[in-house]
SERO-4910 file (N, C-alpha, C, O; in steps of 0.05 Angstrom, whole numbers):
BEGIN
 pado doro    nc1    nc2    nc3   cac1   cac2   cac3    cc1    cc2    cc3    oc1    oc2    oc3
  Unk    A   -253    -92    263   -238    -99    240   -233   -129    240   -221   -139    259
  Unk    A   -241   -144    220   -233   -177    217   -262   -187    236   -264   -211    234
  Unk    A   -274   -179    246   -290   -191    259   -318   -212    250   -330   -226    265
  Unk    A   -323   -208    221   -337   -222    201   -321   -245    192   -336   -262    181
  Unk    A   -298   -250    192   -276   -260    184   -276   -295    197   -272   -316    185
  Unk    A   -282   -289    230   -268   -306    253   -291   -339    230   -281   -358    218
  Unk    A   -306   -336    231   -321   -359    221   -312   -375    195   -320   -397    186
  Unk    A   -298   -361    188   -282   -381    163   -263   -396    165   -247   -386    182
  Unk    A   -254   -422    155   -235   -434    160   -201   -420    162   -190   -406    144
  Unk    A   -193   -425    181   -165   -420    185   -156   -388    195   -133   -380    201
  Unk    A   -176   -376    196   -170   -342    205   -173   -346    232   -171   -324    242
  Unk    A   -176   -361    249   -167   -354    283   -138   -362    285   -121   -349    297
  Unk    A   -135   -384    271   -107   -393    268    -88   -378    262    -67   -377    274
  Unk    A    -94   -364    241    -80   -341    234    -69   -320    247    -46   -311    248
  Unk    A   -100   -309    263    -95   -283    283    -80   -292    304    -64   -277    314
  Unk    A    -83   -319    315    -58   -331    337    -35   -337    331    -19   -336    350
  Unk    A    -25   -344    305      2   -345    294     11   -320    294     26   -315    313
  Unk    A      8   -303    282     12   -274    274     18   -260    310     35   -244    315
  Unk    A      5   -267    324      5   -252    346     30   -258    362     44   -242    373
  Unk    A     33   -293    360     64   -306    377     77   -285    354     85   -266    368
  Unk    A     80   -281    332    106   -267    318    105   -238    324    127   -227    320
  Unk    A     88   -224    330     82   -196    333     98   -188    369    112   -171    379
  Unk    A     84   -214    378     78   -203    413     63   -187    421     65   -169    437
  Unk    A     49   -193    410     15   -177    425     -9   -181    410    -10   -172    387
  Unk    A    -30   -194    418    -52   -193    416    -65   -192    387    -88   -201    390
  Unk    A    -60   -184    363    -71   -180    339    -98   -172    339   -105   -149    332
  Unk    A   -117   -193    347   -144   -198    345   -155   -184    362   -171   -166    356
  Unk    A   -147   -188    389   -161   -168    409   -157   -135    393   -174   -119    384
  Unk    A   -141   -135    393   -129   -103    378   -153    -92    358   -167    -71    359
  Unk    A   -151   -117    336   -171   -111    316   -203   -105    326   -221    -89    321
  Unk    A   -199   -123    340   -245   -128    351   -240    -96    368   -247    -76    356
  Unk    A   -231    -94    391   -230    -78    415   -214    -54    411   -217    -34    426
  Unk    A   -194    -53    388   -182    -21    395   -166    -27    419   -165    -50    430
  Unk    A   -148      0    429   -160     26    412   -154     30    390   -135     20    380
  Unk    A   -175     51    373   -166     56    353   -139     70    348   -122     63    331
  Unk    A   -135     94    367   -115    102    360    -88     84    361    -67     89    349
  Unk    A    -91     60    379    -60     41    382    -67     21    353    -47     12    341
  Unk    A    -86     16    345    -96      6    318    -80     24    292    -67     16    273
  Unk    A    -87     48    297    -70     59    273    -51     71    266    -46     81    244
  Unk    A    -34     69    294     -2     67    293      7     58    269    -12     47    257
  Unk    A     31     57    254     49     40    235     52     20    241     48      0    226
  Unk    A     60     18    267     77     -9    275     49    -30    279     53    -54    286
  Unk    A     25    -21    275      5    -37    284    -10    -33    257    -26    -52    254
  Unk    A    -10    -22    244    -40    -23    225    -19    -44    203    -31    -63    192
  Unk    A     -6    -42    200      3    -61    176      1    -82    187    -19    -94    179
  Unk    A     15    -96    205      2   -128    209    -24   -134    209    -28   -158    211
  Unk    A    -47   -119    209    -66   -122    213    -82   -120    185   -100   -134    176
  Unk    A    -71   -102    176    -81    -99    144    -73   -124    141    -91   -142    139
  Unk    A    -41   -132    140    -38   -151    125    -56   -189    135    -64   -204    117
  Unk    A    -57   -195    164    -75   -212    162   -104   -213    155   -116   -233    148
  Unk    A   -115   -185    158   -138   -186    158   -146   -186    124   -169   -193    122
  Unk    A   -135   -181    103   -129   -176     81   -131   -213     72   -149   -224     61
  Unk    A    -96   -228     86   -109   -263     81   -130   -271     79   -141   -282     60
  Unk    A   -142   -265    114   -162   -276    120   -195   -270    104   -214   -285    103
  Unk    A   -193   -250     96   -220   -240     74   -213   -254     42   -229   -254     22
  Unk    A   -172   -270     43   -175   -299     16   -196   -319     30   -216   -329     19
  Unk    A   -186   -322     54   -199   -349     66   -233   -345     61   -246   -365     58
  Unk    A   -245   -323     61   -268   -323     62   -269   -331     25   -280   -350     15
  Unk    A   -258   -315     13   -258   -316    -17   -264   -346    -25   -284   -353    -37
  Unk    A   -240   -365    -14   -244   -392    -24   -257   -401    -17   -266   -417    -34
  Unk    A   -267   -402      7   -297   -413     20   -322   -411     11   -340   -428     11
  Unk    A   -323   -381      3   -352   -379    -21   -352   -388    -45   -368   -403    -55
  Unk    A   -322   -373    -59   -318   -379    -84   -300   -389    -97   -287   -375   -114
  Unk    A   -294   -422    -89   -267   -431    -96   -260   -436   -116   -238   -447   -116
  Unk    A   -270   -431   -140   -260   -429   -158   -247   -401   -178   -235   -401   -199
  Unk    A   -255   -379   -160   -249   -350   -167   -214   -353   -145   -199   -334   -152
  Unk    A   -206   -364   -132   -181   -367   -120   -167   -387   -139   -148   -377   -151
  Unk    A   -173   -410   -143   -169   -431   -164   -156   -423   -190   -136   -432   -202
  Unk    A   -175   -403   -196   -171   -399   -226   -155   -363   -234   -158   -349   -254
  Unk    A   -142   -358   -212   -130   -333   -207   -108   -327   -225    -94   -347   -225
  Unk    A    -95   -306   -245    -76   -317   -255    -64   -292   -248    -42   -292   -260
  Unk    A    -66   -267   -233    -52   -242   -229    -54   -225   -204    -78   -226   -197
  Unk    A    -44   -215   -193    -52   -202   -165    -29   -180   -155     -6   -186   -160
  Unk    A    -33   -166   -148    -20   -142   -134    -40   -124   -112    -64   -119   -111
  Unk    A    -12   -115    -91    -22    -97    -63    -15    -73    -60      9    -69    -64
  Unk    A    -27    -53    -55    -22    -28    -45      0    -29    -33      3    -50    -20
  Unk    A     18    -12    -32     41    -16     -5     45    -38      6     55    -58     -3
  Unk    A     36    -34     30     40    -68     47     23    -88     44     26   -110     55
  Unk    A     -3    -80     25    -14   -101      5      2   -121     -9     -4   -145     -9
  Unk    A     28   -106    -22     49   -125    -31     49   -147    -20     34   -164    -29
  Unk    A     61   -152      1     61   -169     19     40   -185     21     48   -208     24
  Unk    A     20   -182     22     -8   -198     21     -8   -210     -9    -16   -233    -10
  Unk    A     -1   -200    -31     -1   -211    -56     20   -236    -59     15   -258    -68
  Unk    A     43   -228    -49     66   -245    -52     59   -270    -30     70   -292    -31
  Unk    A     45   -265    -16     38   -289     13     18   -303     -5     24   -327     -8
  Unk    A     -3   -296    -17    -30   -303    -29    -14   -319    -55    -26   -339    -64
  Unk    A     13   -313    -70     21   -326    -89     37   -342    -87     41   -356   -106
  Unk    A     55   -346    -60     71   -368    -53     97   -367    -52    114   -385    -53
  Unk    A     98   -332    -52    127   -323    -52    142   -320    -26    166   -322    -21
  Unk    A    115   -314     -8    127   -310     15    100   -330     38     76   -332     36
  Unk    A    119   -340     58    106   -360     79     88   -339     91     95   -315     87
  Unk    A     60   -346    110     44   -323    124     75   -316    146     80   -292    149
  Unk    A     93   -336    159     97   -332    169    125   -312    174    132   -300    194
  Unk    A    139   -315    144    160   -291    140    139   -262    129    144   -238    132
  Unk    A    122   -270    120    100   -243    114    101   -225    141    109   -202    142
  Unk    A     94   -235    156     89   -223    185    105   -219    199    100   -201    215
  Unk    A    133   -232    202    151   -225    212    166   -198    194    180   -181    205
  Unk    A    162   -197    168    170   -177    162    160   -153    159    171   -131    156
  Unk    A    129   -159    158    115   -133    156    119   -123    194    115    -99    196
  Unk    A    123   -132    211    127   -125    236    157   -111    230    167   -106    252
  Unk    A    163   -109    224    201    -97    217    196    -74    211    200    -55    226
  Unk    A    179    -71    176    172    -51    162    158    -40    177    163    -16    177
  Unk    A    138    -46    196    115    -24    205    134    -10    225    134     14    222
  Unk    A    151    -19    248    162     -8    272    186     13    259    196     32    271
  Unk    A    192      3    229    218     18    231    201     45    216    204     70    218
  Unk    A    182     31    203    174     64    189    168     86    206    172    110    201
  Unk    A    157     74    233    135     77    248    163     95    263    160    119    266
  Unk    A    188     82    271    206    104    282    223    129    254    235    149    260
  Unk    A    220    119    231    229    135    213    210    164    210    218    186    201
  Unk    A    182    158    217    166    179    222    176    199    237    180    222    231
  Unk    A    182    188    259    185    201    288    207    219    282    204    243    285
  Unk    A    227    210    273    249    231    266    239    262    246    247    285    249
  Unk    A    225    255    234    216    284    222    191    297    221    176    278    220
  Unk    A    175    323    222    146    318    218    144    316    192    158    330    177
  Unk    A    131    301    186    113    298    160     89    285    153     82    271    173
  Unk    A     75    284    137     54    268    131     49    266     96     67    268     79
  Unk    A     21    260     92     22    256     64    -12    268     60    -28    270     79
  Unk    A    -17    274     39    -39    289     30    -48    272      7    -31    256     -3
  Unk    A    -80    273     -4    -87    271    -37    -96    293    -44   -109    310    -31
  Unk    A    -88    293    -68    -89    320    -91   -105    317   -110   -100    302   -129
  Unk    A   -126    332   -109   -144    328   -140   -143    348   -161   -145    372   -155
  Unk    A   -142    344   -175   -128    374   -192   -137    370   -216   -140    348   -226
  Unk    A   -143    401   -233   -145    404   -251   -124    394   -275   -100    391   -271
  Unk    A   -138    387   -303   -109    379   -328    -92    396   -331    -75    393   -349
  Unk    A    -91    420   -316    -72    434   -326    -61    442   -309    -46    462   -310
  Unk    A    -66    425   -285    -41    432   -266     -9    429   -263      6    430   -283
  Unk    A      1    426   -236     30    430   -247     39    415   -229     57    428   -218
  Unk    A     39    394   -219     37    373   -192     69    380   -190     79    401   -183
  Unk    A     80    363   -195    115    370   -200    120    391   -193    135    391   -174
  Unk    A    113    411   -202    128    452   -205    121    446   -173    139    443   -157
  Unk    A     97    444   -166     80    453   -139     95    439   -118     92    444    -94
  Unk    A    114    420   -126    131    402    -98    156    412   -108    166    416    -86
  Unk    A    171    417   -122    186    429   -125    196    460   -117    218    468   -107
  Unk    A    174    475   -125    172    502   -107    167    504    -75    171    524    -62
  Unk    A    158    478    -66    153    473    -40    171    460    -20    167    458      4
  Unk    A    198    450    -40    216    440    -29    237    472    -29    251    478     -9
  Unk    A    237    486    -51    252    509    -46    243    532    -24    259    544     -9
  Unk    A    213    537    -23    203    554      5    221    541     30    234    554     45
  Unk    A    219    513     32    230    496     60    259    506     63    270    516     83
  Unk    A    271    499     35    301    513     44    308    538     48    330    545     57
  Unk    A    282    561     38    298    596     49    282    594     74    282    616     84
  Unk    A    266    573     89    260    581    120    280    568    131    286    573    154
  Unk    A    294    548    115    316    541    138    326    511    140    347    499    144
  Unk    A    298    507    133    300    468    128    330    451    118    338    464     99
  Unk    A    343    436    122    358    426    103    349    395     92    339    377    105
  Unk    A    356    395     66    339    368     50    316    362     55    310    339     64
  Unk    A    293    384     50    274    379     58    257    356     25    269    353      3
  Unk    A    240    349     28    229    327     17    192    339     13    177    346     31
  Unk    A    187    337     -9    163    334    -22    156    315    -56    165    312    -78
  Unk    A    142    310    -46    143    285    -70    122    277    -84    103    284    -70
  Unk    A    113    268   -103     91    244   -110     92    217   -101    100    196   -111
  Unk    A     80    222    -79     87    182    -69     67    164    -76     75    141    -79
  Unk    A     38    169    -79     27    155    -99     11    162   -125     -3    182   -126
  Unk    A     13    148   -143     -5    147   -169    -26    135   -168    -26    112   -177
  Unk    A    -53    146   -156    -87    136   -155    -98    137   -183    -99    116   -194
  Unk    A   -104    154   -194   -122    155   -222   -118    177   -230   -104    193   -216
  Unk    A   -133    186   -258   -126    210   -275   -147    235   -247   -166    234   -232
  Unk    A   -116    260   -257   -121    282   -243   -122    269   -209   -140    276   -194
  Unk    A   -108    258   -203   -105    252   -167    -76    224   -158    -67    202   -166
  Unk    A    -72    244   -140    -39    237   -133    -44    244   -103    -57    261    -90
  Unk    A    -28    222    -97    -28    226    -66     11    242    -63     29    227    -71
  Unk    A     18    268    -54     36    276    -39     49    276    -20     34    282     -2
  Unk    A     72    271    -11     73    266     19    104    285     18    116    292     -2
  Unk    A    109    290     48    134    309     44    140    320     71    130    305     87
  Unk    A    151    339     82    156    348    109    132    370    107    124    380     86
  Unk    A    123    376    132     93    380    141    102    413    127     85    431    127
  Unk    A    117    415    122    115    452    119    111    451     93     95    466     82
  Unk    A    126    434     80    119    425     48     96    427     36     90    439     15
  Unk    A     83    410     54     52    405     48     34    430     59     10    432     52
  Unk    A     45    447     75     28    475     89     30    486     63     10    494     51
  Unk    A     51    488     53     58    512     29     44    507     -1     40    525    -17
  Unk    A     38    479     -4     29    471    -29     -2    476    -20    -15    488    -38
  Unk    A    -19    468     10    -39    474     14    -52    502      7    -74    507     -3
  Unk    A    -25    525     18    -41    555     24    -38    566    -13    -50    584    -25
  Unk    A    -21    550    -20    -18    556    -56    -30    535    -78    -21    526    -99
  Unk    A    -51    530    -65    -60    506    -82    -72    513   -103    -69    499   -123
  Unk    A    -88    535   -104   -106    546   -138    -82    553   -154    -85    547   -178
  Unk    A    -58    564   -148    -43    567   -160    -27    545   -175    -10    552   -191
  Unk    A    -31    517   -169    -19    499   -171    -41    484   -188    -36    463   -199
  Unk    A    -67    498   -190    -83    480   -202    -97    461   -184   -112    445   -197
  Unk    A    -98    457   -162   -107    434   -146   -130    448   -136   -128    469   -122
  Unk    A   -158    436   -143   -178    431   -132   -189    434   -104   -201    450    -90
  Unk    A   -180    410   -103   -187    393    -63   -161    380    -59   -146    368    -75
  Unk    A   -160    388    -24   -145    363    -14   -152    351     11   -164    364     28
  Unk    A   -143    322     15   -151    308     32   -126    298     48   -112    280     38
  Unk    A   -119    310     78   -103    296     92   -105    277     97   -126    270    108
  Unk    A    -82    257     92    -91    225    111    -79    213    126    -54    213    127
  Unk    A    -92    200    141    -83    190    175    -61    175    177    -65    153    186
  Unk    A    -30    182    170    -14    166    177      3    190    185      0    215    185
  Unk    A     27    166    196     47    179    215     68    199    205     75    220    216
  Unk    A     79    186    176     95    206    163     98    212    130     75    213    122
  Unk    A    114    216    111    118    223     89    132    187     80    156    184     72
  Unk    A    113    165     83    112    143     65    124    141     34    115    157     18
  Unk    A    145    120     25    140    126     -3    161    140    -14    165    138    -38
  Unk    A    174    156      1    182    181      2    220    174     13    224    154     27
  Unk    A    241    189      9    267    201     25    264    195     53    281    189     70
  Unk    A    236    198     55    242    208     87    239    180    101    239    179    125
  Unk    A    237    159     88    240    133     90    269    113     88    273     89     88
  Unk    A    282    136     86    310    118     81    323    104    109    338     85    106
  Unk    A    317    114    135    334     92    153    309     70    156    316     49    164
  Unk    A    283     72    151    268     47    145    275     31    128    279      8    134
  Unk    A    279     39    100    287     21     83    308      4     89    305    -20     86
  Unk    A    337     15     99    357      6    109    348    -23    134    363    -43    137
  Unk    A    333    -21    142    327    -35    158    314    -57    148    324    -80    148
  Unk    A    288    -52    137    279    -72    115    289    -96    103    280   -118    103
  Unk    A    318    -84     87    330    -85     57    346   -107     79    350   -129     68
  Unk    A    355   -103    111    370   -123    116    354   -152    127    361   -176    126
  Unk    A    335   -141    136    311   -166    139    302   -190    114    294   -212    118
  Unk    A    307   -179     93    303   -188     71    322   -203     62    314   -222     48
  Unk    A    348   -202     65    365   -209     72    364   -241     78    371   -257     60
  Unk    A    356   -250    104    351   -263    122    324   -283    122    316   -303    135
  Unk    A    311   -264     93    286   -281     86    288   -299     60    300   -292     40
  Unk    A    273   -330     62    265   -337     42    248   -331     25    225   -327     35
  Unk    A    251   -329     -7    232   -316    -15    233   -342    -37    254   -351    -46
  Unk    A    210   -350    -41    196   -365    -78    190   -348   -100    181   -325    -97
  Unk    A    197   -360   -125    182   -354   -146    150   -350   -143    133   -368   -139
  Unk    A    147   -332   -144    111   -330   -150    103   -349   -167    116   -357   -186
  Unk    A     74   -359   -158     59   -379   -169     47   -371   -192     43   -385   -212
  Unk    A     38   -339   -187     23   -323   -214     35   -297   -208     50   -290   -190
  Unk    A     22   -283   -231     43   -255   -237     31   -235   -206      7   -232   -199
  Unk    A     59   -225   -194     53   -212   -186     60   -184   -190     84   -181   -189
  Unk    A     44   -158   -195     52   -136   -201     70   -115   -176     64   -111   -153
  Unk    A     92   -104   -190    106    -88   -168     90    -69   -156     67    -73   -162
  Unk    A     94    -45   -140     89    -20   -127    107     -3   -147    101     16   -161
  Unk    A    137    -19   -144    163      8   -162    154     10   -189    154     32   -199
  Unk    A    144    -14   -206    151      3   -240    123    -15   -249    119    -12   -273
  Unk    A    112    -26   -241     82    -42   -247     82    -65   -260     59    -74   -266
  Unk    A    101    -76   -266    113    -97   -279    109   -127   -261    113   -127   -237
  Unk    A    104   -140   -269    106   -175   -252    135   -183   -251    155   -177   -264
  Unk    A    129   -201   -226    166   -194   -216    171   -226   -227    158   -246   -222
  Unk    A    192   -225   -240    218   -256   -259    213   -269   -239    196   -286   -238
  Unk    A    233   -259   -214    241   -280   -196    243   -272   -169    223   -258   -164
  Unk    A    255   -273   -153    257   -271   -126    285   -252   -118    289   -241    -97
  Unk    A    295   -253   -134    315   -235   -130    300   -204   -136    309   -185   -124
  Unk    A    284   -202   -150    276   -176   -159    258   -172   -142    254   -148   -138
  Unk    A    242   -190   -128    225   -188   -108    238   -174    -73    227   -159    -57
  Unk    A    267   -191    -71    271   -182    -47    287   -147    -56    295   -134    -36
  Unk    A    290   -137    -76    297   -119    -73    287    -82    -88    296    -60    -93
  Unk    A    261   -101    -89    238    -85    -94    221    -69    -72    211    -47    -68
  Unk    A    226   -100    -56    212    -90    -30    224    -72    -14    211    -56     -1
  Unk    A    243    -73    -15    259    -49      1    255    -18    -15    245      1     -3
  Unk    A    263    -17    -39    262      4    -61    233     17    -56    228     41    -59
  Unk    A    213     -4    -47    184     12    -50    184     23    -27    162     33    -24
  Unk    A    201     28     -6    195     49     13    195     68     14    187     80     34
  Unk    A    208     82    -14    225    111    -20    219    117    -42    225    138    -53
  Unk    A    203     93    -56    197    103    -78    165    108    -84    152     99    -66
  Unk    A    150    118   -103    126    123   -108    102     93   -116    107     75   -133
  Unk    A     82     94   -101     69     69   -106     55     76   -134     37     93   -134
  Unk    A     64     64   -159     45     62   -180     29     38   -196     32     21   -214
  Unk    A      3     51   -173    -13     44   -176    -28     45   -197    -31     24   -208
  Unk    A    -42     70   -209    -49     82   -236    -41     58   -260    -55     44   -275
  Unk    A    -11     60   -255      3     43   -279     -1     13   -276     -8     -3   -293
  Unk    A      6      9   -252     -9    -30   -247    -33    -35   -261    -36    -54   -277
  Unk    A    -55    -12   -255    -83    -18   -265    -77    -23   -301    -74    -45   -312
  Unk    A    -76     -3   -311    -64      1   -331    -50    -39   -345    -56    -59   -359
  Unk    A    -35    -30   -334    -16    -65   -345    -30    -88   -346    -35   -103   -365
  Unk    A    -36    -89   -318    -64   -110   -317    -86   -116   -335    -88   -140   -343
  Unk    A    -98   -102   -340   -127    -91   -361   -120    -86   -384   -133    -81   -404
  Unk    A    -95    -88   -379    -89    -86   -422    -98   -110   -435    -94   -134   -428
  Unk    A   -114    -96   -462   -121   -119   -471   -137   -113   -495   -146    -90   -496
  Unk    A   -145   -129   -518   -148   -130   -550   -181   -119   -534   -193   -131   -516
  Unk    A   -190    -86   -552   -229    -93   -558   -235   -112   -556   -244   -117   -534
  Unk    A   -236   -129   -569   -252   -151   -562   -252   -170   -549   -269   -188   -553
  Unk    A   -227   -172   -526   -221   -191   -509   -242   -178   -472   -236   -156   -462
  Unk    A   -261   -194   -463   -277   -181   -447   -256   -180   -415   -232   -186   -417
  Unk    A   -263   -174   -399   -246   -162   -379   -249   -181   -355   -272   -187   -349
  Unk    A   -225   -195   -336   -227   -220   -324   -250   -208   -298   -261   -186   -301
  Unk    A   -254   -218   -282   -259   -216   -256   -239   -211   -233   -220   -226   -230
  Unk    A   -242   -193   -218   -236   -185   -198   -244   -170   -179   -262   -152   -181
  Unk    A   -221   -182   -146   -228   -183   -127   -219   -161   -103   -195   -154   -105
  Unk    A   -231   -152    -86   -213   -135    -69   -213   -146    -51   -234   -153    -41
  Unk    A   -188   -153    -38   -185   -170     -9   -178   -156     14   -154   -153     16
  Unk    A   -191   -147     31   -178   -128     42   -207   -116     60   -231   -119     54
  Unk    A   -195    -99     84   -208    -81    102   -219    -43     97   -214    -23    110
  Unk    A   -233    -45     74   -238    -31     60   -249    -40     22   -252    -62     10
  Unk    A   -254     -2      8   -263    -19    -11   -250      1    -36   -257      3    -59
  Unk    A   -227     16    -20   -212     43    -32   -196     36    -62   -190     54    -78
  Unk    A   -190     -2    -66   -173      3    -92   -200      2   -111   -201     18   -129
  Unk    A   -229    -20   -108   -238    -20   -123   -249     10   -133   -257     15   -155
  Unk    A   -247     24   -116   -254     55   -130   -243     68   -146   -252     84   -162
  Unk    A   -216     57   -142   -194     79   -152   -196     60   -188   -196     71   -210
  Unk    A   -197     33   -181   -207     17   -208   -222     31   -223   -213     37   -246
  Unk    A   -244     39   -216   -276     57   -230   -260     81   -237   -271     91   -256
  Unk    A   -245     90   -231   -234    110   -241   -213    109   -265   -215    118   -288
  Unk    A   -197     98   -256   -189     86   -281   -200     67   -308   -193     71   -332
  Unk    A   -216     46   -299   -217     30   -321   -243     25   -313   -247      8   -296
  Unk    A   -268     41   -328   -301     35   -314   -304      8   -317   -308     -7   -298
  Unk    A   -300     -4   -348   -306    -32   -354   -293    -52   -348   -297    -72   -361
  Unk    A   -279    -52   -333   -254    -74   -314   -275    -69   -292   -293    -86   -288
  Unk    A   -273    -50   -278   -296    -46   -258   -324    -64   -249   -332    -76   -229
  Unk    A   -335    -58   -280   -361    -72   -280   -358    -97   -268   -379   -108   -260
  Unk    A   -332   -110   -266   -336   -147   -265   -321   -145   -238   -312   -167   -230
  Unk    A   -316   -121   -222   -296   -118   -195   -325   -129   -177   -348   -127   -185
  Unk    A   -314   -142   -146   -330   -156   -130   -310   -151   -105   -286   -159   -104
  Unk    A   -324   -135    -82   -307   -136    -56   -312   -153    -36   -332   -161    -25
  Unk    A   -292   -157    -33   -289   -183     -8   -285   -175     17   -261   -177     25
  Unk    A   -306   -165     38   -298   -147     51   -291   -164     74   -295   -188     72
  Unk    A   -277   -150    102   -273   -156    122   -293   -140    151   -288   -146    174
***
């Protein structure tokens, strides 16, 4: 991971800054694994998040005028963070100190409950809502108390990512034709992200933020909570907290972004990042925004 990366200006620098603020290693982590200590919480987000910079650094190096001439940007989850660093809202070096907060506390907010998170592909006439709702009531006649199922993210038409306490998600799995759902795809994280079950992370967050300087963004940056570009910095530090518990909408960012007159043609864009999962979810949503999408891989 990041290993294509090291030859560009300023990404070793990076992975050695990031590492004094982490305490441990970054880079070795990334090149060498293991994977499994790689995709811990408390570790995959600092790593997304430099390795994510460091594939700008490559950006401006090929194409400095596609960085130059940027006028909008938004991140997945702890992508945020990479958007707001890339726009000048936040220093690499409060970026990292705080995505190290968010990853360890989520990473113990996990631990407190089982849960995880699923994607859902589903037919138009499903019932996504009914299907977490009936799944939160099965949890309470076995016994559960406040149990949690949710929509935690918005990907594209007919697909939602779920997340919730693991029995939640057993019950929506073994009743899924009934719910209308297609396929599903478990995915590799620690707990129910996004979600309630994030609230003593958030708390933790919300006070780090606190303690942080934050800027006006240089260009619009779009939220995770409501898809909107954030005024100022006050709405920024308290967004970021809010998006731990709340649903990433994503769907709707695309949407806001790409709005625009027939006859106005569609800008260029970039995916920065260790992977190539948003430009997909783009093609799904908006083919002809797509056409002009270009990944910047790591």
């Amino acid at each position: 991971m990041g290993h294509n990366l090291l030859k560009f200006p300023n990404v070793q620098e990076m992975f050695k800054l990031a590492s004094e603020i982490l305490g441990y290693d970054l880079l070795k982590l990334c090149l060498e694994g293991p994977k499994s200590e790689l995709d811990k919480t408390r570790h995959s987000q600092a790593a997304v998040l430099v390795t994510s910079l460091a594939a700008v650094e490559k950006l401006k190096d090929e194409r400095p005028l596609a960085v130059e001439n940027c006028v909008a940007t938004a991140g997945f989850s702890v992508g945020e963070f990479t958007a707001l660093t890339f726009a000048g809202a936040l220093s690499f070096e409060e970026a990292v100190r705080l995505v190290k907060i968010r990853g360890e506390a989520m990473q113990a907010a996990s631990e407190l409950t089982p849960s995880g998170m699923m994607t859902v592909f589903y037919r138009p006439d499903a019932k996504i809502n009914f299907a977490c709702h009936a799944a939160e009531e099965w949890c309470i006649r076995k016994g559960l108390q406040d149990p949690v199922c949710k929509v935690a993210n918005f990907l594209f038409p007919h697909c939602k990512v779920i997340a919730g306490n693991e029995e939640a998600l057993k019950f929506i799995e073994m009743n899924a034709e009934d719910f209308g759902i297609r396929r599903i795809k478990h995915l590799a994280v620690s707990g129910a992200f996004h979600t309630n079950l994030m609230k003593p992370a958030q708390l933790v967050l919300k006070e780090a933020l606190k303690q942080c300087k934050i800027n006006p963004p240089l260009i619009s940056v779009h939220s995770n909570v409501d898809g909107k570009h954030y005024r100022n910095a006050d709405i920024i530090c308290k967004n970021l907290s809010k998006q731990l518990c709340s649903p990433v909408k994503w769907e709707q960012i695309m949407h806001i972004i790409y709005e625009r007159p027939s006859t106005t043609s569609f800008p260029r864009t970039f995916e920065c990042g260790p992977g190539q999962s948003l430009r997909t979810i783009l093609k799904m949503v908006n083919a002809k925004a797509w056409d002009t999408s270009f990944l910047v891989g790591v």
